[in-house]
Each structure stands twice: as structure tokens, then as C-alpha cells.
C-alpha positions as CSV (number, residue, x, y, z in Angstrom):
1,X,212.9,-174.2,-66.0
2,X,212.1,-177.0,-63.4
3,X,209.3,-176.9,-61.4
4,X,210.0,-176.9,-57.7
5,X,208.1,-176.3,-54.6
6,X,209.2,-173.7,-52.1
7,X,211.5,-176.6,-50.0
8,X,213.3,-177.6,-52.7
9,X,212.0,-180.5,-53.8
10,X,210.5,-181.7,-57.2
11,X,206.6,-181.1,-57.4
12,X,204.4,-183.9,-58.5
13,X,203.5,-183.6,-62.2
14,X,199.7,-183.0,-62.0
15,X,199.3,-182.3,-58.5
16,X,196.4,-180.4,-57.7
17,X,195.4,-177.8,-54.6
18,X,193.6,-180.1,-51.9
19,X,190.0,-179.4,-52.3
20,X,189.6,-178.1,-55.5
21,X,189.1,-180.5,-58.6
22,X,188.9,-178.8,-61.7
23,X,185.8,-180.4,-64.3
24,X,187.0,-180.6,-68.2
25,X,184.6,-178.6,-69.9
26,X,182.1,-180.2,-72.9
27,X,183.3,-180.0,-76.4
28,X,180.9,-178.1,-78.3
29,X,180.6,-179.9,-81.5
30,X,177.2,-180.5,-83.2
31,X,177.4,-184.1,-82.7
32,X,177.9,-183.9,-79.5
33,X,174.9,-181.9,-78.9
34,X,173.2,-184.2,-81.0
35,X,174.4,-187.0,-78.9
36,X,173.6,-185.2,-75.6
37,X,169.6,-184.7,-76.1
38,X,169.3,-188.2,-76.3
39,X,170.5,-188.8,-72.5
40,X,169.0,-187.8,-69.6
41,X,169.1,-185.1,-67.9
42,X,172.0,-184.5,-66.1
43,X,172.9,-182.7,-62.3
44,X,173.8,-178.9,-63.6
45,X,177.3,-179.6,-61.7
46,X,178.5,-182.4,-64.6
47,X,177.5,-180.0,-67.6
48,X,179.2,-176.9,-66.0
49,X,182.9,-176.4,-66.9
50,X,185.3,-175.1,-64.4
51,X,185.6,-175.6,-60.7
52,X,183.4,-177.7,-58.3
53,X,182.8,-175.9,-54.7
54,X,182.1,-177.3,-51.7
55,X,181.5,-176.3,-48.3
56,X,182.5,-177.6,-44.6
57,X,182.3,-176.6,-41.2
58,X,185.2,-174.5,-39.7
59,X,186.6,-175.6,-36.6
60,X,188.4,-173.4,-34.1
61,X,192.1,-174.1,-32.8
62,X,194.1,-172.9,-30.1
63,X,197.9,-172.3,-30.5
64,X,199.7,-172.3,-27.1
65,X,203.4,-171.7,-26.3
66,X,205.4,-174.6,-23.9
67,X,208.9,-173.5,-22.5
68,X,210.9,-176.3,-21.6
69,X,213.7,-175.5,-18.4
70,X,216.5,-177.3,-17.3
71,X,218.2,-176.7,-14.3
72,X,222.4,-177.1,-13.6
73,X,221.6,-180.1,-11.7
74,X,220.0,-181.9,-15.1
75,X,216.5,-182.1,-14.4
76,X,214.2,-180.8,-17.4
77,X,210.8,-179.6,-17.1
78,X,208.1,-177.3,-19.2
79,X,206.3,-174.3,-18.1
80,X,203.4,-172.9,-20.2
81,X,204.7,-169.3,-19.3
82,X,208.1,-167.5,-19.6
83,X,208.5,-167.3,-15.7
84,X,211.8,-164.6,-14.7
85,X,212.3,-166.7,-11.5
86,X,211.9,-170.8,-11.1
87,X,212.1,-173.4,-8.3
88,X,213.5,-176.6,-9.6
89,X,211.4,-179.9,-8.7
90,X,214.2,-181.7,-8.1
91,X,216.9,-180.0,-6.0
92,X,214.7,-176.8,-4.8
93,X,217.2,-174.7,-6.2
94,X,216.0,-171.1,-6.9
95,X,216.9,-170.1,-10.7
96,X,217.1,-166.8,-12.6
97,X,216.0,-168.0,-16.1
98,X,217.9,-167.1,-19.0
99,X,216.7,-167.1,-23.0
């Protein structure tokens, strides 16, 4: 089975979710427990197996709709509303707007 993503493309072989990195975990063989009370002490986040968290401040966004008219006479404008009636900027022509 080939792995795809969702559009139909090929996915990267190793790709990983943004923001998470996943940590190999320690083998747990006597000499390498031996070897590891000889070193220093390490930050608990490089023994611990599994996934490193981190935290960030959320930002808010704003999502806002933009209509674009165009009147018989050619001339294109946007409106941030759906509007039932318009006056065109150009030739002053009242128009009943269609979606």
C-alpha cells in the first residue's frame, strides 16, 4: 500500500507532525547503566523516552468574508457585505445583485 496524503501526493518518508519531536528512548542494558553513573547528571527531559511538550501563546484571528461585484458596464469592486441593492462607482447605475 503506498502512502499518500489526503491531496494525492506522495508523503515525505519520515515526516513528522510540526511541533512534536519524538525522543528515542535509552536502551536498558547493564552497561549502559554502568556507563551512565559515570556522567553527569542530566536535564530529566534527555533521560525521559517519548514525546517532548512545549507551550506557546495563542493568538486570536479574525476570519471576514469580501464579495467582489461587477457591474454590466465592467467596473469590479468588493463589498464586505452581501448587499440585495448596489450603486456602481463608475456609471451610477442602480443594480439588483445576483449570486
Amino acid at each position: 500500500m503506498k502512502n499518500t496524503t489526503s491531496h494525492g501526493g506522495q508523503a515525505r518518508a519520515g515526516a513528522q507532525t510540526p511541533g512534536l519531536a519524538v525522543v528515542p528512548t535509552l536502551s536498558e542494558s547493564p552497561a549502559g547503566k554502568s556507563a551512565r553513573m559515570g556522567q553527569a547528571a542530566q536535564p530529566l527531559s534527555a533521560l525521559d523516552g517519548g514525546i517532548v511538550v512545549s507551550e506557546e501563546e495563542l493568538g486570536t484571528v479574525k476570519a471576514q468574508r469580501l464579495y467582489k461585484m461587477r457591474c454590466e458596464c465592467g467596473r469590479s469592486w468588493f463589498e464586505l457585505e452581501l448587499p440585495t441593492l448596489v450603486e456602481c462607482p463608475a456609471c451610477k447605475t442602480l443594480g439588483l445583485v445576483s449570486a
